[in-house]
HTML snippet that shows the backbone in 3Dmol.js (N, CA, C, O; Angstrom):
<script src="https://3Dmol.org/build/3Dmol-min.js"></script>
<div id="view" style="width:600px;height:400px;position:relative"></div>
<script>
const pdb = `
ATOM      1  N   UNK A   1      16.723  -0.686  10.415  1.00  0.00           N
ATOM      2  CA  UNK A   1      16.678  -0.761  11.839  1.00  0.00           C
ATOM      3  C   UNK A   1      15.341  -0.224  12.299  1.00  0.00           C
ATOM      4  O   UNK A   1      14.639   0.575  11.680  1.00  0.00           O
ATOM      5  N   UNK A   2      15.091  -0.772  13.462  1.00  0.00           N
ATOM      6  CA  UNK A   2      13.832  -0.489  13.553  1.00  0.00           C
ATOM      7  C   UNK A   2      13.741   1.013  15.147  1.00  0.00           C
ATOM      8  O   UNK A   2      14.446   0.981  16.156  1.00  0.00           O
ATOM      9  N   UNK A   3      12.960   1.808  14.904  1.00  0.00           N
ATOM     10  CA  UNK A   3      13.274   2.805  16.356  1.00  0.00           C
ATOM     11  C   UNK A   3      12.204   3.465  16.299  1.00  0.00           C
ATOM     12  O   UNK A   3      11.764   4.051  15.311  1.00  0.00           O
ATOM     13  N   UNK A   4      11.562   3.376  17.761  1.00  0.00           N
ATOM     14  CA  UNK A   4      10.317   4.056  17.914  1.00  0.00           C
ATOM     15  C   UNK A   4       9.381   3.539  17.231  1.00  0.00           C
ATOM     16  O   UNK A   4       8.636   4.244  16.550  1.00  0.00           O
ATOM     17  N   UNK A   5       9.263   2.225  17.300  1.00  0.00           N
ATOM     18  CA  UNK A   5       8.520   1.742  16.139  1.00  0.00           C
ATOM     19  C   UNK A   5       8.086   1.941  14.892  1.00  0.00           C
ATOM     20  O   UNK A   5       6.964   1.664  14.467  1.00  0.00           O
ATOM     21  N   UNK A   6       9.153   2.519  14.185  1.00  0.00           N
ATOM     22  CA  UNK A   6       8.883   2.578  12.489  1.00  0.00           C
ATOM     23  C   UNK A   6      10.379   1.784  12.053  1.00  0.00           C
ATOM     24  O   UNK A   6      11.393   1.673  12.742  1.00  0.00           O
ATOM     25  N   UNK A   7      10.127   1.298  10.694  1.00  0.00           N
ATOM     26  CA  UNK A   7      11.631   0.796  10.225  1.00  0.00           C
ATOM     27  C   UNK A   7      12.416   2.069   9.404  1.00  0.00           C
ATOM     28  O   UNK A   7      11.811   2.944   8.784  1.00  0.00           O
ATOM     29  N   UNK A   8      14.253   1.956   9.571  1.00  0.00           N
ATOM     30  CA  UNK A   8      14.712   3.084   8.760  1.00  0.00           C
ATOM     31  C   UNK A   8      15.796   2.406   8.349  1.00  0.00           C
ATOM     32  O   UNK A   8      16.286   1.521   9.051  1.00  0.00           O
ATOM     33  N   UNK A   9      16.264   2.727   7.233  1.00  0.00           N
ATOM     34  CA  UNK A   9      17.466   2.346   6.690  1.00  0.00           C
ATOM     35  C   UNK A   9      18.702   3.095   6.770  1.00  0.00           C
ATOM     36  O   UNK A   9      18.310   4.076   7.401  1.00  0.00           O
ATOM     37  N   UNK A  10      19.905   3.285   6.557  1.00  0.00           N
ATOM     38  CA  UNK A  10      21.034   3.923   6.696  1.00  0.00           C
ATOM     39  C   UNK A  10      21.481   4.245   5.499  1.00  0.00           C
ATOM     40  O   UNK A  10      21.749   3.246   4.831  1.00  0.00           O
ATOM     41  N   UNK A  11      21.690   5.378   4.899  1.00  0.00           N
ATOM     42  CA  UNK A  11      22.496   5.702   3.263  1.00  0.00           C
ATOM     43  C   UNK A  11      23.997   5.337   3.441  1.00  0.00           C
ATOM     44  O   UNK A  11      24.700   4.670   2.683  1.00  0.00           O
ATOM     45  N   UNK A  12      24.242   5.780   4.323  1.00  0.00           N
ATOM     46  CA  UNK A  12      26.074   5.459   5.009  1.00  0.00           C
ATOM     47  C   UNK A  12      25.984   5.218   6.461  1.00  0.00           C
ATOM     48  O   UNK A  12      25.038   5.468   7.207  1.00  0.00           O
ATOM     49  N   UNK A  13      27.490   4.522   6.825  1.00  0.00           N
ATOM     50  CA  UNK A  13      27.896   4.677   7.984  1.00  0.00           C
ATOM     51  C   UNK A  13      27.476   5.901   8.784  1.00  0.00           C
ATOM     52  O   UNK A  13      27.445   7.076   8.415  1.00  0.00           O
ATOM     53  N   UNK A  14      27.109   5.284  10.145  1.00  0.00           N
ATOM     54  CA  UNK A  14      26.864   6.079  10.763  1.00  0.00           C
ATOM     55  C   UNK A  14      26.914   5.530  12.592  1.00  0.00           C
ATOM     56  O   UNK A  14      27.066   4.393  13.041  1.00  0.00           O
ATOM     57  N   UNK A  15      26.746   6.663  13.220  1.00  0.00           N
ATOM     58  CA  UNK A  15      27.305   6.221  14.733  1.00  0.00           C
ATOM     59  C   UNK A  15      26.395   7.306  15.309  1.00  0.00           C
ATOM     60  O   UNK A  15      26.457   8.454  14.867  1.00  0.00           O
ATOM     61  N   UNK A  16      25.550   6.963  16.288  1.00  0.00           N
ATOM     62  CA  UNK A  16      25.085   8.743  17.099  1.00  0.00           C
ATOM     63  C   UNK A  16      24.216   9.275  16.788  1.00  0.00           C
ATOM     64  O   UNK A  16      23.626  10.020  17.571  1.00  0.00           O
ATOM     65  N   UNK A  17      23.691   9.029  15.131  1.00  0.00           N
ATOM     66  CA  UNK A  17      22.614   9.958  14.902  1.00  0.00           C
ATOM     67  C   UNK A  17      21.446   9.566  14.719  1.00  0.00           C
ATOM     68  O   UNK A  17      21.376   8.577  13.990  1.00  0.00           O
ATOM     69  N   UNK A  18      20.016  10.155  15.293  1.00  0.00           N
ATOM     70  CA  UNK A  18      19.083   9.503  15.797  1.00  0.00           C
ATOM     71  C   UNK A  18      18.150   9.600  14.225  1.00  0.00           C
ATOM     72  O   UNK A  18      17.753  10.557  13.561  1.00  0.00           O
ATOM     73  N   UNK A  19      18.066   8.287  14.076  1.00  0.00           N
ATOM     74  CA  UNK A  19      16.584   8.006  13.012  1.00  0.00           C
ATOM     75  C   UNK A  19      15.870   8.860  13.088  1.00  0.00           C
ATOM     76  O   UNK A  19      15.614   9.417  14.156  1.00  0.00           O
ATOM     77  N   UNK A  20      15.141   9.321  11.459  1.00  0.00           N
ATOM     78  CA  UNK A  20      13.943  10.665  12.014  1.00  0.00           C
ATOM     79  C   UNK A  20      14.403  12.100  11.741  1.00  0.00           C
ATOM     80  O   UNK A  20      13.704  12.992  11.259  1.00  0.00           O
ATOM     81  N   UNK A  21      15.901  12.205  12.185  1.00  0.00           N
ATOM     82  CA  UNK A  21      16.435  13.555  12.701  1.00  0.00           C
ATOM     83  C   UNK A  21      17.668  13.635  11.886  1.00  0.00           C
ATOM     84  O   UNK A  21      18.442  14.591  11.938  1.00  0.00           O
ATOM     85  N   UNK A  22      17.793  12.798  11.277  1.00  0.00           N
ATOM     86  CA  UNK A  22      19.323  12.676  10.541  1.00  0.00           C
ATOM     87  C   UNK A  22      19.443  12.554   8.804  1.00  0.00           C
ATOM     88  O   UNK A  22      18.675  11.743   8.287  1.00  0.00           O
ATOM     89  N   UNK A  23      19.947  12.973   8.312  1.00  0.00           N
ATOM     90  CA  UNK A  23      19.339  12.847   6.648  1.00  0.00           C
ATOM     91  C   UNK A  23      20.381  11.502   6.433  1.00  0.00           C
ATOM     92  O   UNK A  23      20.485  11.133   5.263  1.00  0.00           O
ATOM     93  N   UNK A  24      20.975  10.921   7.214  1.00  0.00           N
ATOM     94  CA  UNK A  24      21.191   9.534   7.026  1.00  0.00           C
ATOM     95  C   UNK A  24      20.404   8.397   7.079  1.00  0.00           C
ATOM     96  O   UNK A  24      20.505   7.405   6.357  1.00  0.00           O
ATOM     97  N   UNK A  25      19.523   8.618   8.077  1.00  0.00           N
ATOM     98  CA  UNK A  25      18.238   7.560   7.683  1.00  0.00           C
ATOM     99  C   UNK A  25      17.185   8.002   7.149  1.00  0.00           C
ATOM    100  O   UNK A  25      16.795   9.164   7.263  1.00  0.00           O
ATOM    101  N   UNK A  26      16.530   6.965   6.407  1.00  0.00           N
ATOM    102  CA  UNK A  26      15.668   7.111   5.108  1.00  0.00           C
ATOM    103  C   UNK A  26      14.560   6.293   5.719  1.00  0.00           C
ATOM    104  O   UNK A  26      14.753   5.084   5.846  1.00  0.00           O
ATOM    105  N   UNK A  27      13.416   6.826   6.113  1.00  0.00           N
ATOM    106  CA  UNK A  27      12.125   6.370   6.875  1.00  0.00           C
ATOM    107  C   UNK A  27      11.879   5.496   5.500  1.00  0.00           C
ATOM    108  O   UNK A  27      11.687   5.987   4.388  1.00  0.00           O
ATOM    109  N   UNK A  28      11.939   3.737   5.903  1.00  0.00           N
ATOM    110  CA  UNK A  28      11.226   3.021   5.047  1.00  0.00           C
ATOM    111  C   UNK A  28       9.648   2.334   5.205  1.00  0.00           C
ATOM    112  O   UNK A  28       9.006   1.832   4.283  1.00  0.00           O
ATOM    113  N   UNK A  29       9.310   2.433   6.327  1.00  0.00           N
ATOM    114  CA  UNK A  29       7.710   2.198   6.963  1.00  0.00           C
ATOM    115  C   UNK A  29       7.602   2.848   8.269  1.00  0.00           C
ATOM    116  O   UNK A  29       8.342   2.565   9.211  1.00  0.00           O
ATOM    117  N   UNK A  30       6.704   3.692   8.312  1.00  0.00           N
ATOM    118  CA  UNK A  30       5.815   4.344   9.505  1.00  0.00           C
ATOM    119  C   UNK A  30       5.209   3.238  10.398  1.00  0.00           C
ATOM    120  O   UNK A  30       4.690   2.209   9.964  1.00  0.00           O
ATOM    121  N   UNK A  31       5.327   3.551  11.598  1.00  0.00           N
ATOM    122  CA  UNK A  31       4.687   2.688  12.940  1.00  0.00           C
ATOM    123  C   UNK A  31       3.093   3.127  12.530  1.00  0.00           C
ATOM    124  O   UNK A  31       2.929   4.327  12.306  1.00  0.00           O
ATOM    125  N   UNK A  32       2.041   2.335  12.431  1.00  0.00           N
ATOM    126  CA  UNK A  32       0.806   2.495  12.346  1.00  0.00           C
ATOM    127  C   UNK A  32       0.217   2.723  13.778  1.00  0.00           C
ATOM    128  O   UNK A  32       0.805   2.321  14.781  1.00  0.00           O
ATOM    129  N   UNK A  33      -1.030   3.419  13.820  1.00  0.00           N
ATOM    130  CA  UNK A  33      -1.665   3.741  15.311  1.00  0.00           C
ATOM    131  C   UNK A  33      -2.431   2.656  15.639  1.00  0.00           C
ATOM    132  O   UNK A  33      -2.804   2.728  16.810  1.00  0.00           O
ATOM    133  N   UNK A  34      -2.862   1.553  14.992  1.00  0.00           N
ATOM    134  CA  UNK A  34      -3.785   0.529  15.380  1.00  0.00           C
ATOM    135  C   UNK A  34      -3.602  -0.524  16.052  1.00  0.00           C
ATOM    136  O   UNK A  34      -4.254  -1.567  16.021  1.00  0.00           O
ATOM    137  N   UNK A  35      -2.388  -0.160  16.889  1.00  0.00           N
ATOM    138  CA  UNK A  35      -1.895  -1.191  18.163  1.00  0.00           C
ATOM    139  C   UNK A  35      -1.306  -2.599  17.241  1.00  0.00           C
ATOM    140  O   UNK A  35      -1.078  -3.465  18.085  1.00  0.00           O
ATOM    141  N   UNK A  36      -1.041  -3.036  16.105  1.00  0.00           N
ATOM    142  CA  UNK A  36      -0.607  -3.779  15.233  1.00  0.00           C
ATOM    143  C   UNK A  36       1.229  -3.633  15.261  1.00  0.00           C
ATOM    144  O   UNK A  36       1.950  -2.642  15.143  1.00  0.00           O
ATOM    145  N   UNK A  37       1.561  -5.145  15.480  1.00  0.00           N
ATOM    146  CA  UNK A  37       3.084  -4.957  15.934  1.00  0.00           C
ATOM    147  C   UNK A  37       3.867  -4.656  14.708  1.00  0.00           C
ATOM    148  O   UNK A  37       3.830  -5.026  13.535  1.00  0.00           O
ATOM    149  N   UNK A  38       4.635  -3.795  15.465  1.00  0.00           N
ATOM    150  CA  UNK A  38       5.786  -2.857  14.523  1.00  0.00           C
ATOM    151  C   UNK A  38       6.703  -4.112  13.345  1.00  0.00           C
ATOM    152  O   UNK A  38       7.333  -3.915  12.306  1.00  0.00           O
ATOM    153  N   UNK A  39       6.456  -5.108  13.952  1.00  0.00           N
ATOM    154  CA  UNK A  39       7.700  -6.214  13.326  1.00  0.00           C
ATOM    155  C   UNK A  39       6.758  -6.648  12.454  1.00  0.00           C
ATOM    156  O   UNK A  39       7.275  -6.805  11.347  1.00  0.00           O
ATOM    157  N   UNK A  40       5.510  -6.932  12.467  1.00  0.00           N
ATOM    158  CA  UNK A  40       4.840  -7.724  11.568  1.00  0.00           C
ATOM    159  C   UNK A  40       4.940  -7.357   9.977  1.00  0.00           C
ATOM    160  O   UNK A  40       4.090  -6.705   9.370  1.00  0.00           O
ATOM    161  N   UNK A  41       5.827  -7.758   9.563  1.00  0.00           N
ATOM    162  CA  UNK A  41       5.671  -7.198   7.933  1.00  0.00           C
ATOM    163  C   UNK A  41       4.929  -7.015   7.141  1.00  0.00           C
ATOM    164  O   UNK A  41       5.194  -6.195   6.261  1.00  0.00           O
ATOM    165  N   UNK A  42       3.525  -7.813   7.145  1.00  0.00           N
ATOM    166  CA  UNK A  42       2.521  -7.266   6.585  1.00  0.00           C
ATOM    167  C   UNK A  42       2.369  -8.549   5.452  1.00  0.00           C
ATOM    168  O   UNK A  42       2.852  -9.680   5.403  1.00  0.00           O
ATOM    169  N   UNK A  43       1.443  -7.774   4.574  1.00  0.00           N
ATOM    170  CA  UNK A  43       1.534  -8.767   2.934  1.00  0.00           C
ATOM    171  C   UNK A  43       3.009  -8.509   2.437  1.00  0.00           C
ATOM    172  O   UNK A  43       3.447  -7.382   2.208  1.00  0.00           O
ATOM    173  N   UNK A  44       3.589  -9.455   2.324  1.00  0.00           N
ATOM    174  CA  UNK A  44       4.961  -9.558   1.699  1.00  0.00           C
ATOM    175  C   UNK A  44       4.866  -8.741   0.022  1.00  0.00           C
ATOM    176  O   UNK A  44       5.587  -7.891  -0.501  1.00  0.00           O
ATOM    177  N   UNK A  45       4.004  -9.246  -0.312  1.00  0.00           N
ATOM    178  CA  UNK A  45       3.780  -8.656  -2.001  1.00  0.00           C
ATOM    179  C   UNK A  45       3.559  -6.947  -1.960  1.00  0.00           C
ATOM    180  O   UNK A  45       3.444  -6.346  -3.028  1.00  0.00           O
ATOM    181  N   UNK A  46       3.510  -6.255  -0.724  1.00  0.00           N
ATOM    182  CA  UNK A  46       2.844  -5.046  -0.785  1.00  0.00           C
ATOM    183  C   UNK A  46       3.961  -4.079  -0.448  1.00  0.00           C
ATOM    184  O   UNK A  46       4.443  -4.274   0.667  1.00  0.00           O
ATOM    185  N   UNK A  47       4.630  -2.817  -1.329  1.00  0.00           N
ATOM    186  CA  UNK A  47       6.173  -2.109  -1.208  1.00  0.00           C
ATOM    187  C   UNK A  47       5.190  -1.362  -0.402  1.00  0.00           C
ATOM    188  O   UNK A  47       3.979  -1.586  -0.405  1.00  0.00           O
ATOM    189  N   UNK A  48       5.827  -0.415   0.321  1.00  0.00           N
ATOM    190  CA  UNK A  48       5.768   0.421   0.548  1.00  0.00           C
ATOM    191  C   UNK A  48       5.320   2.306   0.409  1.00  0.00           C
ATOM    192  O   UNK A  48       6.038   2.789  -0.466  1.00  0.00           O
ATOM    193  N   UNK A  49       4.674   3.038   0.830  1.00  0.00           N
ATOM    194  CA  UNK A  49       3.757   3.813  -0.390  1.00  0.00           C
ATOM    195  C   UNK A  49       5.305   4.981  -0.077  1.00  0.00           C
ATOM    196  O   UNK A  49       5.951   5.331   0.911  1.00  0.00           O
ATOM    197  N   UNK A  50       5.347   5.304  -1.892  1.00  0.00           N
ATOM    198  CA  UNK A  50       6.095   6.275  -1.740  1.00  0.00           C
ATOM    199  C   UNK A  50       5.641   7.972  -1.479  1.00  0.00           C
ATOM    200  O   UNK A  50       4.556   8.505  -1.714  1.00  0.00           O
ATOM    201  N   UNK A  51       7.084   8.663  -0.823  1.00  0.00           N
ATOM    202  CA  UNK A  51       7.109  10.040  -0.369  1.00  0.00           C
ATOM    203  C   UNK A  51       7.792  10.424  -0.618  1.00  0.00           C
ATOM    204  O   UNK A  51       8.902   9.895  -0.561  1.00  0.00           O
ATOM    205  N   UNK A  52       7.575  11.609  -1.061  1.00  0.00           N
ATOM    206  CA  UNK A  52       8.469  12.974  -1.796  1.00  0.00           C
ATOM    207  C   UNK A  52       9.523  13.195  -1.387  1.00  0.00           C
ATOM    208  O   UNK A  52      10.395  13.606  -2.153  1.00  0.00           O
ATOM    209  N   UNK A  53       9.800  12.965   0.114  1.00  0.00           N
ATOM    210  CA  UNK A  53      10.263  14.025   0.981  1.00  0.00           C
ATOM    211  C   UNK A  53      11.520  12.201   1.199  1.00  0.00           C
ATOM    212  O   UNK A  53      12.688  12.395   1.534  1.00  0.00           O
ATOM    213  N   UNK A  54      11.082  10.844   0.983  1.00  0.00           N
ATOM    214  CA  UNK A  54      12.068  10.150   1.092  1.00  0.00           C
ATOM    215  C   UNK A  54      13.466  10.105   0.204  1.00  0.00           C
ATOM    216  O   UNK A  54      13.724  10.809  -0.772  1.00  0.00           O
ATOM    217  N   UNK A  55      14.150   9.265   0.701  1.00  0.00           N
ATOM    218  CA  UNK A  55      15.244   9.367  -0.394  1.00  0.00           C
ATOM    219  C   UNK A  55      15.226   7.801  -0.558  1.00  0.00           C
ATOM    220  O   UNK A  55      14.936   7.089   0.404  1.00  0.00           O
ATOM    221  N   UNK A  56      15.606   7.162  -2.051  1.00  0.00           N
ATOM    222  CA  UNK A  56      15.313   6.097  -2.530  1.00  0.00           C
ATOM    223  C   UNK A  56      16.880   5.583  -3.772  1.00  0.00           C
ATOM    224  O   UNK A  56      17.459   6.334  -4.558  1.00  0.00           O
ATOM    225  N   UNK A  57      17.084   4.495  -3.577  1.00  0.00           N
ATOM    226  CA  UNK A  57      18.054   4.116  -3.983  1.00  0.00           C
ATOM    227  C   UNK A  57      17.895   2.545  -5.130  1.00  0.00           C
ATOM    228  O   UNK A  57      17.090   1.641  -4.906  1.00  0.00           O
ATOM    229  N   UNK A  58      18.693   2.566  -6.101  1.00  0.00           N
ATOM    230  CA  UNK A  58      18.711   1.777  -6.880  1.00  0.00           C
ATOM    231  C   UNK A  58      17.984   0.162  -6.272  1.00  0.00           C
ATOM    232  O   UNK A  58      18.445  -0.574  -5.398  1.00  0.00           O
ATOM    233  N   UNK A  59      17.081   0.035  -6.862  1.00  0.00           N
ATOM    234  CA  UNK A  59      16.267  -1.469  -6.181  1.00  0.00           C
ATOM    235  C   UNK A  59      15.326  -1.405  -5.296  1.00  0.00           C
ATOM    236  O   UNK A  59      14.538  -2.351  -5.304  1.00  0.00           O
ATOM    237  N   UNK A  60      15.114  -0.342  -4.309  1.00  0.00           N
ATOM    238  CA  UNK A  60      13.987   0.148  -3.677  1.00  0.00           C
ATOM    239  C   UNK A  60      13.050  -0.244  -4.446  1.00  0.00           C
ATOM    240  O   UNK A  60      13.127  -0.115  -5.668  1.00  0.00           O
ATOM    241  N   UNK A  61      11.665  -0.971  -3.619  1.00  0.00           N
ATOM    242  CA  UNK A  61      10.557  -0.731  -4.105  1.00  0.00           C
ATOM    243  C   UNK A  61       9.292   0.297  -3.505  1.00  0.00           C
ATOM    244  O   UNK A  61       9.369   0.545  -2.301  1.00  0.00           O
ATOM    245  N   UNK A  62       8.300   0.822  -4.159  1.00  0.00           N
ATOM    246  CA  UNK A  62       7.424   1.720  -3.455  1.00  0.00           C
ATOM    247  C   UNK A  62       6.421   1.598  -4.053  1.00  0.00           C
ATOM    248  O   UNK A  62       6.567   1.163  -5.195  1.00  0.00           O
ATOM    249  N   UNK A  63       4.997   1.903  -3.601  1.00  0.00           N
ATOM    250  CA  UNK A  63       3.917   2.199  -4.402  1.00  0.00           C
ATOM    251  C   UNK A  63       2.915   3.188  -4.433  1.00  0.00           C
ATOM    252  O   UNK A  63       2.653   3.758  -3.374  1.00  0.00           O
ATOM    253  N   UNK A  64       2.433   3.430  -5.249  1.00  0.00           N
ATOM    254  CA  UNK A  64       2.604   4.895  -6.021  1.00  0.00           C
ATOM    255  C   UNK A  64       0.855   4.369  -6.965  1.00  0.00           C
ATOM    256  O   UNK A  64       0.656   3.510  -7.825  1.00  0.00           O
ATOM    257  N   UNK A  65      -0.215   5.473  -6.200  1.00  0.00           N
ATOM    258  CA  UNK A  65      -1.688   5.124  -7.150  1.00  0.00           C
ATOM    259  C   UNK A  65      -2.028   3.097  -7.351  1.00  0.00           C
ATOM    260  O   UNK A  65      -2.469   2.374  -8.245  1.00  0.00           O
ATOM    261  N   UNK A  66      -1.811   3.015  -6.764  1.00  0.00           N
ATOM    262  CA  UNK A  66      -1.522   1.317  -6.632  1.00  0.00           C
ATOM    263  C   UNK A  66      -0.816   0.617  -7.504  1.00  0.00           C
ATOM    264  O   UNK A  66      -1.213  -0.512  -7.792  1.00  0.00           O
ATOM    265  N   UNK A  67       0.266   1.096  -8.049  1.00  0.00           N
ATOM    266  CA  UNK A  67       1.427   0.191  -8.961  1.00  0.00           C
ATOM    267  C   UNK A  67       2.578   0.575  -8.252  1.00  0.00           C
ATOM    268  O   UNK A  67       2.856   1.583  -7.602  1.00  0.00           O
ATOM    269  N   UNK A  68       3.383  -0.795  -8.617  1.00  0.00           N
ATOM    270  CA  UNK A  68       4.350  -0.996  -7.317  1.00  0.00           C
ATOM    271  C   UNK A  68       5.582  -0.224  -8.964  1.00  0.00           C
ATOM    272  O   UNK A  68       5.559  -0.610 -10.133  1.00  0.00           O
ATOM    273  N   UNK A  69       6.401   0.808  -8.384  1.00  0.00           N
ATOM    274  CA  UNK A  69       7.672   0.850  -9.080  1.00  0.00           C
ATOM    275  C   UNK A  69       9.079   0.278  -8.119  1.00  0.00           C
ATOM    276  O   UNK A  69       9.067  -0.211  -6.989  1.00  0.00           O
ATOM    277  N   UNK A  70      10.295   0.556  -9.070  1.00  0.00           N
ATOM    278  CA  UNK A  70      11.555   0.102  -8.701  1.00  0.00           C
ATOM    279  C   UNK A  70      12.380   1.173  -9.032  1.00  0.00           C
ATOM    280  O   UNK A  70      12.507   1.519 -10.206  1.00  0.00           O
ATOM    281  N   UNK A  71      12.974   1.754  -8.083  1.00  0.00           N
ATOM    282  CA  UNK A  71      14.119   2.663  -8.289  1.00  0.00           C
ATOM    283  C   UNK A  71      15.300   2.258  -9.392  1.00  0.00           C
ATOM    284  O   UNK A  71      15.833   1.156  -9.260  1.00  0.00           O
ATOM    285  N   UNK A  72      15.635   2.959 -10.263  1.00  0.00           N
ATOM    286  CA  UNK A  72      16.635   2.277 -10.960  1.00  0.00           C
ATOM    287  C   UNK A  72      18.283   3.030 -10.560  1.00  0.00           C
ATOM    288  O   UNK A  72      19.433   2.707 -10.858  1.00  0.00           O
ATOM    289  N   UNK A  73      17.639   4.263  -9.678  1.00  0.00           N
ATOM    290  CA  UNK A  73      19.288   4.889  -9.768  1.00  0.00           C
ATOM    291  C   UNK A  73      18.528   5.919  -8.289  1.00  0.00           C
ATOM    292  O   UNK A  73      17.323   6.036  -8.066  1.00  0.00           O
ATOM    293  N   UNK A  74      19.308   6.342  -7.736  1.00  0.00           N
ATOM    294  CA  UNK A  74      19.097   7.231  -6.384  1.00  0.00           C
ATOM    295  C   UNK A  74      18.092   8.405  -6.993  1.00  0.00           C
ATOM    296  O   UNK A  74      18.078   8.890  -8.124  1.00  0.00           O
ATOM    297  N   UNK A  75      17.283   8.681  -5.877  1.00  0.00           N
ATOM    298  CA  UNK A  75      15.830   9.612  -6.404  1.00  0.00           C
ATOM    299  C   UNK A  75      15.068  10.085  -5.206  1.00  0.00           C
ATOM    300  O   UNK A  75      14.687   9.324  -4.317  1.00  0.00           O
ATOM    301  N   UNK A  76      14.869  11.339  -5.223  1.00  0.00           N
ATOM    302  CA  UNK A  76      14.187  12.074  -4.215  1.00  0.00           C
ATOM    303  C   UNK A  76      13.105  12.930  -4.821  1.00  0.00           C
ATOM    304  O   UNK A  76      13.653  13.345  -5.843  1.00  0.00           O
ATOM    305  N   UNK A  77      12.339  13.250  -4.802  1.00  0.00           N
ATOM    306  CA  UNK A  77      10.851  13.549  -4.824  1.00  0.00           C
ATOM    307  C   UNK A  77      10.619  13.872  -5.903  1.00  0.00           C
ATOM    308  O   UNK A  77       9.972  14.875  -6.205  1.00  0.00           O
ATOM    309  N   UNK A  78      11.446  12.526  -7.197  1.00  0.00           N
ATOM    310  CA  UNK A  78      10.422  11.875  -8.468  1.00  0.00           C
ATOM    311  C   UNK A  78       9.338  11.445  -8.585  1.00  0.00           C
ATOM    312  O   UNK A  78       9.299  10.332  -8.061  1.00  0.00           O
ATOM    313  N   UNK A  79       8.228  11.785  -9.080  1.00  0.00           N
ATOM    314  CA  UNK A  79       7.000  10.716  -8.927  1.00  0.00           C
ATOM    315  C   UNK A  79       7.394   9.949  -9.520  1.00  0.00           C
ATOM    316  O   UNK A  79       8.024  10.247 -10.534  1.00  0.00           O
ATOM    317  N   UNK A  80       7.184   8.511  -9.125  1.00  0.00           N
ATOM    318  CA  UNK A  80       7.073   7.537 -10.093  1.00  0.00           C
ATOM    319  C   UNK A  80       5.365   7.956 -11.365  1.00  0.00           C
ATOM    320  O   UNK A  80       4.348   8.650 -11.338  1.00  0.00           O
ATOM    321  N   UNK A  81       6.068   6.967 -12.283  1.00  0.00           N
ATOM    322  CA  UNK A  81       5.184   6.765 -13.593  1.00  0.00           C
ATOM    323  C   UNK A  81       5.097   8.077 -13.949  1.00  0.00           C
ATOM    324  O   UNK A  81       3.908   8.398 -13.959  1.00  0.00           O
ATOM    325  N   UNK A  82       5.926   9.130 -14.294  1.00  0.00           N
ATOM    326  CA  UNK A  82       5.557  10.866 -15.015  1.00  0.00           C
ATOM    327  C   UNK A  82       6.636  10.709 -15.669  1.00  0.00           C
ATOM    328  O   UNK A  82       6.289  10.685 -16.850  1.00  0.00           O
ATOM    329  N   UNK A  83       7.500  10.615 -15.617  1.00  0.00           N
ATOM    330  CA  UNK A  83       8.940  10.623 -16.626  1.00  0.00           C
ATOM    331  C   UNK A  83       8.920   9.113 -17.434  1.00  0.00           C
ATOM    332  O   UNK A  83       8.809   8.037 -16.847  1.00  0.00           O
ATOM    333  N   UNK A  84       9.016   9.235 -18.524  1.00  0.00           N
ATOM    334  CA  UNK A  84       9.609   7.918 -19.526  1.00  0.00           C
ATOM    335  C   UNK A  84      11.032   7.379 -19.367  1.00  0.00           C
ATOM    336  O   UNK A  84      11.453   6.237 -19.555  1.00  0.00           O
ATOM    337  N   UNK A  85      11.657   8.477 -18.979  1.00  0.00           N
ATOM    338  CA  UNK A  85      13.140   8.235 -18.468  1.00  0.00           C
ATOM    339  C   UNK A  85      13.938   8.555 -17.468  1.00  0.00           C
ATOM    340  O   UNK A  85      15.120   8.851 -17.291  1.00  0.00           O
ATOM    341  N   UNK A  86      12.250   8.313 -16.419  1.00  0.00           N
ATOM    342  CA  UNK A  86      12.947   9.118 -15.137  1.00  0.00           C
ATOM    343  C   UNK A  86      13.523   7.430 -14.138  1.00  0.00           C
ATOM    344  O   UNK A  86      13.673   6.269 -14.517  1.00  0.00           O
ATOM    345  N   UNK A  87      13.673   8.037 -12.945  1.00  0.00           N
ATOM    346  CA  UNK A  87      14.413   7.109 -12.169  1.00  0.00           C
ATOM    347  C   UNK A  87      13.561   5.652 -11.345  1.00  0.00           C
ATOM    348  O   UNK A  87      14.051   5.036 -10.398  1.00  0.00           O
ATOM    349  N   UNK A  88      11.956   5.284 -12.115  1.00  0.00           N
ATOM    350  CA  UNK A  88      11.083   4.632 -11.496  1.00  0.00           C
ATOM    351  C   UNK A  88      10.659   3.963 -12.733  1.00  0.00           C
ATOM    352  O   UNK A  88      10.522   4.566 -13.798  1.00  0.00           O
ATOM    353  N   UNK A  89      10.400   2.385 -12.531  1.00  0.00           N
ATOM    354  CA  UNK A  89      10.395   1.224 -13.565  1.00  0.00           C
ATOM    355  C   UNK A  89       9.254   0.540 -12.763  1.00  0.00           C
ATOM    356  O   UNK A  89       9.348   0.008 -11.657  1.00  0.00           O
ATOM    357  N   UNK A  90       8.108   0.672 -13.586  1.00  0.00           N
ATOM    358  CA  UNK A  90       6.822  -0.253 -13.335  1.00  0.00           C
ATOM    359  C   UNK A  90       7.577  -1.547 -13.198  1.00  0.00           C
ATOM    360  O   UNK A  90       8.688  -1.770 -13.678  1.00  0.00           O
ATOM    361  N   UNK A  91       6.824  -2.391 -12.470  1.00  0.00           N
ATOM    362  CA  UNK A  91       6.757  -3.441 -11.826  1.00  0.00           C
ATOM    363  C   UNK A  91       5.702  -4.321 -12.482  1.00  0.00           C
ATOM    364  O   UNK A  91       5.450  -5.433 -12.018  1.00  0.00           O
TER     365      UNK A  91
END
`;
const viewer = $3Dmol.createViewer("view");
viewer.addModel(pdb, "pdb");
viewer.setStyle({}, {cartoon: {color: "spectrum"}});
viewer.zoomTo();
viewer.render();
</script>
């Protein structure tokens, strides 16, 4: 969903609680300052840069030193590419 111009996703049901402020939504793109519309998706080929502080779920993509990984199982402030058997699968 999109609010205040950034997009956020929902981990669960939810009713009332404001994007941003809720550990139910999971900031998936920041509103940029360069007057560039919030809806425009951009290069389709390009995930999203990952953050520590997000929470990320099986199939998520993000990118990380410029290689795109894939969540394989729920993960919060894993780096991708440091673990051999951690929760992030080069792309």
């Amino acid at each position: 969903m999109s609010y205040d111009g950034s997009e956020y996703r929902a981990l669960w049901w939810t009713q009332g609680e404001t994007p941003g402020s809720a550990q139910v939504w999971v900031l998936v793109s920041a509103c940029g300052d360069d007057g560039s519309d919030p809806g425009d998706p951009g290069d389709p080929g390009t995930a999203p840069a990952w953050s520590s502080t997000a929470v990320y779920t099986a199939g998520d993509l993000v990118s990380y030193q410029g290689v795109t990984y894939k969540a394989l199982w729920w993960t919060q402030g894993d780096v991708p590419g440091t673990a051999q058997w951690g929760p992030w699968a080069q792309q």
